[in-house]
N, C-alpha and C positions, 0 to 999 in steps of 0.2 A: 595354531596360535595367532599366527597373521587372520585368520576368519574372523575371531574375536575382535581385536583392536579393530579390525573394520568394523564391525558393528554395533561397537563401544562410541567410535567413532562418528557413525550417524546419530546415533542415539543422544550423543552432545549436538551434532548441529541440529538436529529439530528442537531440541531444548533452546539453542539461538534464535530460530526463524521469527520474523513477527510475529506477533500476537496481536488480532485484533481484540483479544479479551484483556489485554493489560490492564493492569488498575490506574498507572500513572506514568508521565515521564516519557522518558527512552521507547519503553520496551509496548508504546499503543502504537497501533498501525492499524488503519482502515482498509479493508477490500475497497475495491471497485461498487460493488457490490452494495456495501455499506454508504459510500459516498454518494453514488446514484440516486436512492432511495432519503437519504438527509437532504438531499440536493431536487429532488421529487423532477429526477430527468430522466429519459431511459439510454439505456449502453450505446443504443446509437447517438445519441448528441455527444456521448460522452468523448466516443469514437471520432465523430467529427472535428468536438473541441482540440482534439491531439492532432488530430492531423493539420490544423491552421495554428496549431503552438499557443492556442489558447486556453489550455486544459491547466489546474492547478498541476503544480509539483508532484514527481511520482517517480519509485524505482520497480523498474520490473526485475525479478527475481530470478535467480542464475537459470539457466539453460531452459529459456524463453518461458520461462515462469508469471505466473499471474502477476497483476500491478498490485502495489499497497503505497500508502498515503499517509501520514504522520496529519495527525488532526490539527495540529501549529498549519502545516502546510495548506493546510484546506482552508483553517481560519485568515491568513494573508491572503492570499488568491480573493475568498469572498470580501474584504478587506478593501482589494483594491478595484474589484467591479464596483464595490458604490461609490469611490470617487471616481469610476469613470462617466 
């Protein structure tokens, strides 16, 4: 029985996880991936921006899991490079 609710269990939290396919709101999140290629940069700039704390907003996902990016997030960041 305890197998089950565990599997019941993940089965809810993937139904949580981002979705870069979201239609609206909350529940869009960008890859790395995604951002890169809107942003026409490759992973190594992107790699570098984060490590001088220059990279827009980003959470990496539990147990050293990939980066995702809320498109708000992305849209401030480039927001505030052109009044730099």
């Amino acid at each position: 029985m305890a197998r089950t609710s565990r599997s019941t269990r993940r089965t809810a939290a993937k139904s949580k996880a981002p979705s870069s396919t979201g239609a609206s709101g909350d529940d869009e999140w960008l890859t790395l991936d995604e951002v890169c290629t809107k942003l026409k940069v490759s992973r190594r700039t992107w790699d570098r921006w984060q490590e001088r704390g220059q990279a827009p907003r980003s959470i990496r996902l539990p147990g050293n899991g990939p980066y995702r990016i809320r498109p708000e997030w992305l849209q401030e960041w480039l927001d505030t490079q052109e009044q730099a």
